[in-house]
N, C-alpha and C positions, 0 to 999 in steps of 0.2 A: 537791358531793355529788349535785345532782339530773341534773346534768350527764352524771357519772361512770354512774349508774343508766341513766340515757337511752340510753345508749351501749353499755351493755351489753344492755339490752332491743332494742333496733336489731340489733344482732350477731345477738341469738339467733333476734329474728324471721326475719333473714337466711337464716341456716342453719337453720331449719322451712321456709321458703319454694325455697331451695337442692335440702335433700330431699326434697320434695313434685313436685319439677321430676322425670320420668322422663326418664331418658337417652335416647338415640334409639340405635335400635338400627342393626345395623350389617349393609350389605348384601354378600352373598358373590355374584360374576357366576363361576359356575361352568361349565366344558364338559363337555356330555355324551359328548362323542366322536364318531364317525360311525353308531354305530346301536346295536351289538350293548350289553344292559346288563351284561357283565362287562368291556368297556373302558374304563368312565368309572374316574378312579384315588382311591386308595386314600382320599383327602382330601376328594374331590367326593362317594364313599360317604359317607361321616364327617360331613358337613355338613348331605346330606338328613336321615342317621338324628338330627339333631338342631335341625332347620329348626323354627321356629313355622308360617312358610307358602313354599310355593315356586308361582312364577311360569314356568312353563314355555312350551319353542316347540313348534309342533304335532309336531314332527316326533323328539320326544322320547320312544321307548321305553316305552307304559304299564305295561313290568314294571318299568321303573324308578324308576316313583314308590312301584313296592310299598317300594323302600327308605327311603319316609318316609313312613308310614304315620301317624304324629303328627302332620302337619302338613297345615294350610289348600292345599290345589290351584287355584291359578288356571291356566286356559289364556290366554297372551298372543302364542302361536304369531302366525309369517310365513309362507304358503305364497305363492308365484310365482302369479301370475293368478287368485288367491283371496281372499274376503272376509277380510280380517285386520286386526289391533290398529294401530292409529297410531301411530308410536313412540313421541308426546308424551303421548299416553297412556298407554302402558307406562312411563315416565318416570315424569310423577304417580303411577300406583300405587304404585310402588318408593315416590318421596319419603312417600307418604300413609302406605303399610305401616310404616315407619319410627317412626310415633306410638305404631302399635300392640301391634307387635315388635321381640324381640329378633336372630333371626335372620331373616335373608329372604335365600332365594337364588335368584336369578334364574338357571335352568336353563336354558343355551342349548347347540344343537346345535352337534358338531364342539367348536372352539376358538372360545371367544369375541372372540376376536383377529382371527379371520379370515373377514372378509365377515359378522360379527357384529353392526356398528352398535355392538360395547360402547364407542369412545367418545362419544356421544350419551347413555347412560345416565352414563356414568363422570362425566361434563362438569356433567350435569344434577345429579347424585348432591352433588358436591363445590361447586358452586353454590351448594348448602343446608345445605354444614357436614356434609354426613355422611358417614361412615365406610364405605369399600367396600374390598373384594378381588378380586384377580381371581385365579381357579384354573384352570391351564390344562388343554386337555383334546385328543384323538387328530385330527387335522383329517382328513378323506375323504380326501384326496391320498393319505396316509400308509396310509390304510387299503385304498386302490385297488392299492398297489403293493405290499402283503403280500397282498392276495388274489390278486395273479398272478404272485403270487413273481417280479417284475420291479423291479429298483432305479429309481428316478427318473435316480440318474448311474449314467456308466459310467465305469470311465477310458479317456482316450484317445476318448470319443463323447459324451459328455455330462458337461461341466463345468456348467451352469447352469440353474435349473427356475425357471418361472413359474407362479403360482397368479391365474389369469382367472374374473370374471364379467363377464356382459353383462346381469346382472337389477340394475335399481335402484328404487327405493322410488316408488311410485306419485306420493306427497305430492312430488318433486322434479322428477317429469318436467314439469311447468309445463304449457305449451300447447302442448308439442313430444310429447304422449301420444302413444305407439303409434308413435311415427317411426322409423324403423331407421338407426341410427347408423353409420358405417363400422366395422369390430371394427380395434382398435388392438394390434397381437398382437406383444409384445415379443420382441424379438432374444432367444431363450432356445432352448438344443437340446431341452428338453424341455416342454411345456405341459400346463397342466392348466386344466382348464376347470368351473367349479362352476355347477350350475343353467344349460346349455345346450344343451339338447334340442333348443328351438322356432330354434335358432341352429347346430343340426349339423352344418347344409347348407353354411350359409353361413359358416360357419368354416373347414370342409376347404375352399371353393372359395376363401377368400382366400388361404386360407398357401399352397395352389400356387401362384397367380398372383404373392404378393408375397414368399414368405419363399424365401430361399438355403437355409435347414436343411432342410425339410420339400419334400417332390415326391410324384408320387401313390403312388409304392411304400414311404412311410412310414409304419410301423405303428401302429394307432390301438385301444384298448383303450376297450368303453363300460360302464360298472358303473352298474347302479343299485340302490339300497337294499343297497350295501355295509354289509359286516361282519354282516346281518341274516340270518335265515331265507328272506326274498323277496329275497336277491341273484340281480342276473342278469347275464351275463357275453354281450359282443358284440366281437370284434376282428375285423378286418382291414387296408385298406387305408385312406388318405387320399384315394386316389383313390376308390376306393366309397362312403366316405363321401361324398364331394362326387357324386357318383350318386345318394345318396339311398338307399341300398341299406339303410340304419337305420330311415328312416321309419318303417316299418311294424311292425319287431322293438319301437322305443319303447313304453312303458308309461307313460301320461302321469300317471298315479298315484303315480308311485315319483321321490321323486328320482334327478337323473343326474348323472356325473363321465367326461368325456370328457378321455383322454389318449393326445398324441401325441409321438411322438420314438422316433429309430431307440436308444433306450439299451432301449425296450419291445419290441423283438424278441426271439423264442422263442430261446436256445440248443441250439444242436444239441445233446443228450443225448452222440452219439456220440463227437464231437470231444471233451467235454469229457471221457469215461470215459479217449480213447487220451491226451489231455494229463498224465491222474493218473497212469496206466500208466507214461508215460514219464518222468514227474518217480518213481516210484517206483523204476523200474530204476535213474534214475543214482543215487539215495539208497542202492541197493543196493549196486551199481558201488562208491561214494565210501566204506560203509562194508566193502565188503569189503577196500581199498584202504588203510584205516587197520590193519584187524586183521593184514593180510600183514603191515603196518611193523612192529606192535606184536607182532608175534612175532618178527620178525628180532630186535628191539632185545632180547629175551628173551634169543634165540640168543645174542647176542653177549656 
């Protein structure tokens, strides 16, 4: 009997101690997109407006925190050759936030997929038992080639696109700081290049000297602070680039997205109006060509 008692008093303390225990709440690594605040999507809106706190990168839109106006703002931005958050630090915060909330979204710029670091948080995140997401969100690439109404592929010119950085985390470069590394520029007709300003130069003069696709008459698009209000827009050559002919146009304030590949050449306007022109005529041609039939077939 005392047994039986014991055992149920154990149980219940159990479950008091069970429910006293707060869940840990669960972390959302969300993308903001490439800049503008009505690209981030429909889910990533959806999660600020219901964030307890969000952790954001410097380079994060401050109209778009107005979409979570309830929630705790931490800045744990990364800027290129700036004092910035240690990742192992942004790490701990997430795990710490976690104690104290239910929602935390770690608002990072672009896609958090890409040249994001999210698995360093992801890795750390699930180390500790806890529960994350990841929302995807519009990467610059994607946003560089709707602002110049230019496809990444083409058919027939560009079958294959590469997404290049040469920026990596202060904390990794060891004793080898500041050293300039050969650029390792993948066999791809198209490149793209994220956070490469201070490496313009010497980007266009490698892919002439080393790459078959690219020569100095391939055209070269430089966006910075795409899809924003301070977008600026720079094209010409490969070979000017590697001249240096950017230098000076740079705005070392604004991120930049440097892309080459002949699929980024202008379309002749003209050629493509006489191409429609002439696919219309034979459309016309082919249907006037059925209604002859389909009246004879009457006749008969």
């Amino acid at each position: 009997m005392f047994n039986v008692a014991l055992k149920k008093s154990t149980k219940a303390d159990l479950a008091q101690i069970m429910s006293n225990v707060r869940k840990l709440g669960k972390v959302y690594l969300v993308g903001a997109g490439p800049g503008a605040t009505d690209l981030i999507t429909v889910r990533g809106a959806n999660l600020l407006s219901k964030a307890d706190i969000v952790f954001h990168d410097a380079l994060v839109d401050p109209a778009m925190l107005e979409l979570c106006p309830q929630a705790i703002k931490e800045p744990v931005g990364k800027r290129c050759g700036k004092l910035s958050s240690a990742q192992h630090f942004i790490n701990k915060r997430l795990i710490d936030a976690t104690q104290k909330y239910q929602i935390i979204v770690r608002l990072k710029g672009g896609d958090p997929m890409m040249f994001g670091r999210a698995d360093e948080e992801i890795n750390a995140l699930k180390n500790h038992h806890i529960e994350v997401e990841v929302v995807p969100g519009i990467t610059a690439a994607l946003a560089g080639a709707a602002a110049i109404q230019q496809s990444l592929t083409l058919r027939g010119v560009s079958r294959s696109v590469a997404f290049i950085t040469l920026a990596q985390g202060t904390e990794n470069l060891g004793d080898n700081g500041g050293q300039k590394y050969p650029i390792q520029n993948p066999q791809a007709d198209t490149l793209v290049y994220y956070m490469g300003r201070k490496d313009a130069t010497r980007i266009a003069k490698q892919l002439i000297e080393s790459s078959s696709n690219h020569i100095g008459e391939t055209p070269v698009h430089i966006l910075e602070a795409v899809s924003t209000k301070n977008e600026r827009h720079w094209s010409s050559t490969l070979g000017r680039l590697a001249d240096g002919r950017a230098n000076n146009w740079f705005d070392s304030t604004l991120p930049a997205l440097i892309m080459v590949g002949e699929a980024l050449r202008e379309k002749p306007i003209m050629k493509q109006t006489e191409e429609l022109q002439s696919s219309s005529a034979k459309f016309d041609d082919g249907l006037q060509d059925s209604l002859i039939l389909t009246d004879c077939r009457r006749s008969a």
